[in-house]
C-alpha positions in Angstrom: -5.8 30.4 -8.9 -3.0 29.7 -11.4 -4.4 28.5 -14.2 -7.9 30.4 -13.6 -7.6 33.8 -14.6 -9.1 33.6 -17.7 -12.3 32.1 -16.6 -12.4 35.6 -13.4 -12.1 38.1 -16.1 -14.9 36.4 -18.2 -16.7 36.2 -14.9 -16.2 39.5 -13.9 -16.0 41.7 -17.4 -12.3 42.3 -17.0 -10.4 42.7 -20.1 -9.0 39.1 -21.4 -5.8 40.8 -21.7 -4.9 41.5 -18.1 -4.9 37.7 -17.5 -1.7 37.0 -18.3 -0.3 39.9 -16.5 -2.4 38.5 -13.1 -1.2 34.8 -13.8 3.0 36.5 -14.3 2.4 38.4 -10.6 0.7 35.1 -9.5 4.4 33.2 -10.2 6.8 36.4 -9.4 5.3 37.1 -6.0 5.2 33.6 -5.1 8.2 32.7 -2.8 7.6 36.9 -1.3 3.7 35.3 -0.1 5.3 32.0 0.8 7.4 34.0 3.1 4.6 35.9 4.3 2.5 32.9 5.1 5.5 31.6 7.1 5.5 34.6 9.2 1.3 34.3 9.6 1.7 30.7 10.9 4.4 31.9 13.7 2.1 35.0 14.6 -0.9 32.4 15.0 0.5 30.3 17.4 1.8 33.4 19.5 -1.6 34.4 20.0 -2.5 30.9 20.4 -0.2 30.6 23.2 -1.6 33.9 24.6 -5.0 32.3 24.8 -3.5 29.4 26.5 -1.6 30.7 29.0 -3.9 33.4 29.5 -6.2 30.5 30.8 -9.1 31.1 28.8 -11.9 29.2 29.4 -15.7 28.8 28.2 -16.8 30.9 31.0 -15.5 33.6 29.9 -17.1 33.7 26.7 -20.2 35.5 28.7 -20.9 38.9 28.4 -22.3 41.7 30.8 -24.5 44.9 30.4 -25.2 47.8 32.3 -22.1 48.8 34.1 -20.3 46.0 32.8 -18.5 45.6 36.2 -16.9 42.1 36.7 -17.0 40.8 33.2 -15.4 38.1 33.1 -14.6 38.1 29.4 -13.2 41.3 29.0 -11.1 40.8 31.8 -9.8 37.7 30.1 -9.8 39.6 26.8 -7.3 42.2 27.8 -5.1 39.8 29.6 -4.7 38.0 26.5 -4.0 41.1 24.6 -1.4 42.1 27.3 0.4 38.5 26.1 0.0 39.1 22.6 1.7 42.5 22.7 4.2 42.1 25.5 2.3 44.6 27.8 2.1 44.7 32.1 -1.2 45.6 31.4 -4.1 46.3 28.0 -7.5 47.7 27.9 -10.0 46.2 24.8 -12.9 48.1 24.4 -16.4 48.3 22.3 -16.1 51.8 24.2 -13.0 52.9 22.2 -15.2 54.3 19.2 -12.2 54.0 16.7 -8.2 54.2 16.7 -8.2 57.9 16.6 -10.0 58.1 19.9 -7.6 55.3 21.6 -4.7 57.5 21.0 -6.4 60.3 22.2 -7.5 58.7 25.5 -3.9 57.5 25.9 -2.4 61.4 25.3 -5.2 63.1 27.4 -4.2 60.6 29.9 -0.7 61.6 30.0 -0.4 65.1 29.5 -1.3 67.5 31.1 -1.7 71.8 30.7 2.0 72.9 30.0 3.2 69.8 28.8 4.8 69.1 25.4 4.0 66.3 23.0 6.2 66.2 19.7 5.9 63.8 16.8 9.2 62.4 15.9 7.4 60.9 12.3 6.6 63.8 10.8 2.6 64.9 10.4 0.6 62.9 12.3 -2.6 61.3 10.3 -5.4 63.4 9.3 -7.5 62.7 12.1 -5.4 63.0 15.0 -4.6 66.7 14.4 -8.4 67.8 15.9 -7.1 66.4 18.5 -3.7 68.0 19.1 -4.7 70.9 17.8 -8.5 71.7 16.5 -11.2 73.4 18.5 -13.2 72.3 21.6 -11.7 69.7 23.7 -8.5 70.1 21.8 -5.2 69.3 23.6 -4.2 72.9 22.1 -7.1 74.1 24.4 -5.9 72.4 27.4 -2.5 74.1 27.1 -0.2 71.3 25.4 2.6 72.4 23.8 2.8 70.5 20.5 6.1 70.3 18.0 6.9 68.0 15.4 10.5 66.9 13.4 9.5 66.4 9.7 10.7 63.1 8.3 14.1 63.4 5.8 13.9 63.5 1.9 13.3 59.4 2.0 10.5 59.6 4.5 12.1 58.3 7.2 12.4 59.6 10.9 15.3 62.0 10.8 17.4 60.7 13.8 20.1 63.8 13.3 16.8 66.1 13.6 15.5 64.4 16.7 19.1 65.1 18.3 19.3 68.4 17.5 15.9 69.2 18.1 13.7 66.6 20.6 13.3 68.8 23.9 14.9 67.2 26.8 11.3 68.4 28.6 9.4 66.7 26.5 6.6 64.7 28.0 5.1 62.7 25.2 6.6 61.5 22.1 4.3 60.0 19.0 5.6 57.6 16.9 3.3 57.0 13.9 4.3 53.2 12.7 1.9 53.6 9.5 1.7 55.8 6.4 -1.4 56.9 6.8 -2.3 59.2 3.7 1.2 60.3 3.4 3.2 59.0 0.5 6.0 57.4 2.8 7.3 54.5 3.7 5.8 52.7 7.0 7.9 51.9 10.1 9.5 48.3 10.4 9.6 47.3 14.0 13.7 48.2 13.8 13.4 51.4 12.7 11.1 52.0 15.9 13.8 50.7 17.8 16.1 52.8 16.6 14.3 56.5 17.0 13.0 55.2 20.4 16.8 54.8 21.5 17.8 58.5 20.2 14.3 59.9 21.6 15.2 58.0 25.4 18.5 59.7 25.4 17.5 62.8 24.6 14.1 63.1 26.7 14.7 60.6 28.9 11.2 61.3 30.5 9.1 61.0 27.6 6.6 58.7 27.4 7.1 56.5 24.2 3.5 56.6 22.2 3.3 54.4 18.9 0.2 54.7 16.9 -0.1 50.8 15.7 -2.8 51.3 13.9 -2.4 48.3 10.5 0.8 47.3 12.0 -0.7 44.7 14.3 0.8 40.8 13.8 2.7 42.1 10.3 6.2 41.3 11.9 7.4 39.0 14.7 7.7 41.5 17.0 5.5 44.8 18.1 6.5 48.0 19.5 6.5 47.6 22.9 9.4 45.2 22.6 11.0 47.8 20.4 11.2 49.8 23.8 7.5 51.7 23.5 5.5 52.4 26.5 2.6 52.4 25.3 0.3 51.4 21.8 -3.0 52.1 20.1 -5.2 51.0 17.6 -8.3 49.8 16.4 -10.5 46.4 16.5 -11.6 46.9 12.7 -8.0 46.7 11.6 -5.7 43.9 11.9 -6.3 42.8 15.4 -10.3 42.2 15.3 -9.7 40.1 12.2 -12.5 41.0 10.6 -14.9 39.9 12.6 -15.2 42.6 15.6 -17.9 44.7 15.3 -15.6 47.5 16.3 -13.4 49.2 19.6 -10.0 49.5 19.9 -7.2 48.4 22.3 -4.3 50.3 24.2 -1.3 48.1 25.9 1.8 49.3 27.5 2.7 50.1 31.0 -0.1 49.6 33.7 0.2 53.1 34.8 -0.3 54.5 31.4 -3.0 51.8 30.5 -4.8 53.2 34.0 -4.6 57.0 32.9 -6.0 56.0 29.8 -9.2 53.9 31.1 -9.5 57.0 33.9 -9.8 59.1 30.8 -11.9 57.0 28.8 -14.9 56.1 31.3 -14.1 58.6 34.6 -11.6 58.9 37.0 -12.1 56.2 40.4 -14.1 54.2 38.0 -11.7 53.6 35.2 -11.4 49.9 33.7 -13.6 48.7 36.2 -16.7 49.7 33.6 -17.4 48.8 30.6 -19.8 45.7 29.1 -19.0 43.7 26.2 -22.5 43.4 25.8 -22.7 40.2 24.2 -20.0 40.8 21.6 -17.3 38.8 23.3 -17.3 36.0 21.7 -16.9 37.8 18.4 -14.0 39.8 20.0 -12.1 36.7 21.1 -12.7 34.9 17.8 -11.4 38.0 15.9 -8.3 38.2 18.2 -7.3 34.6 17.2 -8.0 34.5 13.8 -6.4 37.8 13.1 -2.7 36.8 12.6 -4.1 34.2 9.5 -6.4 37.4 8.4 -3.3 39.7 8.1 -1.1 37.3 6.2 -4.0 37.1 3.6 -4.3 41.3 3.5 -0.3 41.1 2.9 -0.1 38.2 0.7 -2.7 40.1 -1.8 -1.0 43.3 -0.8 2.0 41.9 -2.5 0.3 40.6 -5.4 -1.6 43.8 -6.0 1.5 45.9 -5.9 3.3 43.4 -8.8 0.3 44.2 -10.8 0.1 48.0 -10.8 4.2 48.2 -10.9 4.0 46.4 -14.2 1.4 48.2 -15.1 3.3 51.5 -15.1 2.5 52.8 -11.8 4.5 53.9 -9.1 3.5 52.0 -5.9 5.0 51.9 -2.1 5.7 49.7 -1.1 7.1 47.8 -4.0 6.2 43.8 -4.5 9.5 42.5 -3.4 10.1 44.9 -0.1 9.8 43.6 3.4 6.5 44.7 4.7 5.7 46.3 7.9 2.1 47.1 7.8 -0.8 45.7 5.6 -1.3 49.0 3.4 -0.5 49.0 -0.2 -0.4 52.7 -1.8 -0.8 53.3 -5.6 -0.4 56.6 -7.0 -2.5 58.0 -9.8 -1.7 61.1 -10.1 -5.7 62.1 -11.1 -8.6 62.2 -9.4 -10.5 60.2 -11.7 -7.6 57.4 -11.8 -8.3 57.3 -8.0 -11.7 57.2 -8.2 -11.8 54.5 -10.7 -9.2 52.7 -8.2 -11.8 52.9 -5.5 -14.7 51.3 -7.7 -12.6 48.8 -8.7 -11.9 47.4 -5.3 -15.8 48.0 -4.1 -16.8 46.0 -7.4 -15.2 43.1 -5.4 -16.9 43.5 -2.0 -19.8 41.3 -0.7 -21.7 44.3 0.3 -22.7 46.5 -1.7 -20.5 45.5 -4.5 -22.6 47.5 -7.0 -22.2 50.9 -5.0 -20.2 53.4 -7.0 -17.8 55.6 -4.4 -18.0 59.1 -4.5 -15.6 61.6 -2.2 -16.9 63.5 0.5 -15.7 65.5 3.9 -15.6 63.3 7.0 -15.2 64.1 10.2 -11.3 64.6 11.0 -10.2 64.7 8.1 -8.9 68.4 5.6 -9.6 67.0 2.2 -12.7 65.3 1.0 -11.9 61.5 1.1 -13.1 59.1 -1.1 -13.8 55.2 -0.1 -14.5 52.0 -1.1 -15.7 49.5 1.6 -17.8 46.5 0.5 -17.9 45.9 3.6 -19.5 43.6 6.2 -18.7 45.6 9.0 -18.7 49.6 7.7 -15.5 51.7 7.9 -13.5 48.2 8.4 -10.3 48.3 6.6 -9.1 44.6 7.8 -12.0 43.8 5.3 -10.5 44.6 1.8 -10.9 48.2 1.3 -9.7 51.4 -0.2 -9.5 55.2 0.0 -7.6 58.1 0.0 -8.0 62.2 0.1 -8.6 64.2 -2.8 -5.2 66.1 -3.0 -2.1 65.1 -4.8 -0.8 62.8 -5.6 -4.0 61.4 -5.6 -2.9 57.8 -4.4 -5.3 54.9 -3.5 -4.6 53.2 -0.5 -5.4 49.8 -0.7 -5.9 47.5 2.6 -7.5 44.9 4.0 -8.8 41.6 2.9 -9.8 38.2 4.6 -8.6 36.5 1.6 -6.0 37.0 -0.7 -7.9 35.7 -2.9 -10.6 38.8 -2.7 -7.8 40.9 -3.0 -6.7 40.0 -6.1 -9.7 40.3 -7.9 -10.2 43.4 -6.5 -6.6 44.6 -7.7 -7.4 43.6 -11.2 -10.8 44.9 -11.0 -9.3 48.1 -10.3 -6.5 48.1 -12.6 -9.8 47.2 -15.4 -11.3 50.1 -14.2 -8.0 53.0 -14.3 -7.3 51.8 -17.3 -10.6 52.1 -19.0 -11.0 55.9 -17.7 -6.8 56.1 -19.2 -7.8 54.9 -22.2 -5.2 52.1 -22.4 
């Protein structure tokens, strides 16, 4: 697209201006992407590899109903997720509604009334807290203890914190790899290493949780070779490549994997049930092509932090920083700069591109959210996409796209639209 910015912003009404600053982010960023796409093509033929040792066949691209009992794609699904992410065992499921309720099938399956769970990354993500400790069905209701070590000035796990104060009892500890809708940076696969080491010796009974969610197939390596016991996320992020109509995975240790399936169908029945009903060939496809689908989301990622740097915003991660998941905040520092953000990035959506975002509650979350999805699947944020929660510093958090392409124009789209409302 080097030479064609001109001709996008006539085609899409953006200021003639901004061209040149898309074509200088198009040369800055390019050896950063060039890296990136390096890192894609390695990730592809790992899950390449996965398929083929895995042993997957045409067979198993059938699908079941009903109980879902001896499906043979599903079963060859989650052993080629188990490869992927270095795991004895994995359960992929159109069952597992979203990320959110992966993790919580994974901590209901492990703790149990007196335990304690502590989160060693500060606040976990809006939605998670219902579940540690909201109302009905709450794990606060169930009698689990909950603590949590705040991150240090730089947003980073405090390791002398979790020293001094990481019970030795503790039974669970989360590790939130992501940002979420904190303005922080996101975990790189070392650092994980690193707090898992300090949290072993000093709870050496803890399970390990990591919440994976936008992680997946970023770096060369995932959590559970960090030292995790067990991961979570969801199939309309990174790993269903935007083509899974939804569920979410967990991999880790077959004994956790087990507690988690008895918690997410019944117990004696566990990941025995559970059709794909005739969505496995979708799932399968996603799987593979999602390693190519996250180096576009990053590549544009890049590319769309260069452009709002230079534009005089304050963005983490910045352009040139190694990258750990495929989320790109921006902060704005007004509601109506976020706003006009968000109808930026849905002006470049297939669906629904004309839609104009407005915030409102959802459930989970404290703050009313607003979101921009053009999407083909809704709520997927592997498709390009954008939100945050209307509180300061009112920061748009961009993510997704199955081409870098389509994140770029959505990125200048965007930067069109703040600075129309800034009056720039």
């Amino acid at each position: 697209m080097n030479n064609n910015w001109e001709a996008v912003c006539r085609l899409w009404n953006i200021e003639p201006a901004l061209a040149g600053l898309a074509l200088q982010a198009e040369e800055e960023t390019a050896e950063v992407r060039e890296r990136i796409r390096d890192n894609a093509e390695k990730n592809f033929l790992k899950v390449l590899k996965a398929f083929q040792d895995s042993g997957a066949g045409e067979y198993n691209l059938s699908s079941t109903s009903g109980y879902g009992l001896h499906d043979p794609g599903r079963e060859m699904l989650e052993k080629i997720c188990a490869r992927i992410f270095k795991a004895e065992a994995s359960i992929l499921r159109l069952q597992l509604a979203t990320g959110t309720h992966a993790l919580a099938c994974a901590m209901f399956g492990v703790l149990r009334p007196g335990d304690l769970m502590v989160s060693i990354t500060g606040t976990p993500y809006d939605t998670l807290m219902p579940v540690i400790s909201g109302g009905k069905g709450s794990l606060a209701e169930w009698g689990i203890r909950y603590e949590e070590i705040p991150l240090n000035a730089e947003g980073k796990p405090d390791r002398d914190a979790i020293i001094e104060k990481l019970p030795a009892d503790t039974r669970l500890v989360l590790i939130q790899r992501s940002c979420g809708y904190s303005w922080r940076p996101s975990l790189s696969i070392d650092e994980i290493e690193e707090i898992i080491a300090t949290a072993r010796w000093k709870a050496p009974g803890a399970v390990i949780m990591v919440d994976n969610c936008y992680g997946e197939l970023v770096e060369d390596r995932e959590p559970l070779e960090a030292g995790a016991d067990i991961i979570a996320g969801s199939l309309i992020k990174n790993p269903g490549g935007a083509i899974a109509p939804g569920g979410g995975y967990l991999a880790g240790k077959k004994d956790l994997v087990k507690a988690a399936a008895a918690r997410l169908i019944a117990p004696g029945i566990g990941e025995e049930v559970g059709p794909m009903l005739n969505h496995t060939l979708t799932f399968m496809q996603g799987l593979f092509f999602s390693p190519l689908v996250v180096g576009q989301a990053l590549e544009g990622a890049v590319w769309a932090a260069y452009l709002f740097e230079k534009a005089g915003y304050e963005v983490l991660p910045r352009w040139d920083l190694p990258r750990s998941d495929i989320i790109q905040a921006v902060k704005l520092n007004s509601e109506k700069l976020q706003a006009a953000f968000c109808k930026g990035i849905q002006k470049a959506g297939p669906i629904d591109s004309a839609a104009v975002p407005v915030p409102e509650m959802q459930p989970g979350y404290r703050d009313p959210v607003i979101m921009a999805g053009a999407t083909f699947i809704q709520g997927s944020s592997i498709e390009l996409s954008a939100d945050g929660p209307l509180r300061p510093p009112y920061a748009a958090y961009l993510q997704g796209g199955v081409s870098a392409a389509q994140v770029k124009l959505g990125a200048l789209l965007a930067l069109d639209e703040v600075n129309k409302i800034a009056g720039v």
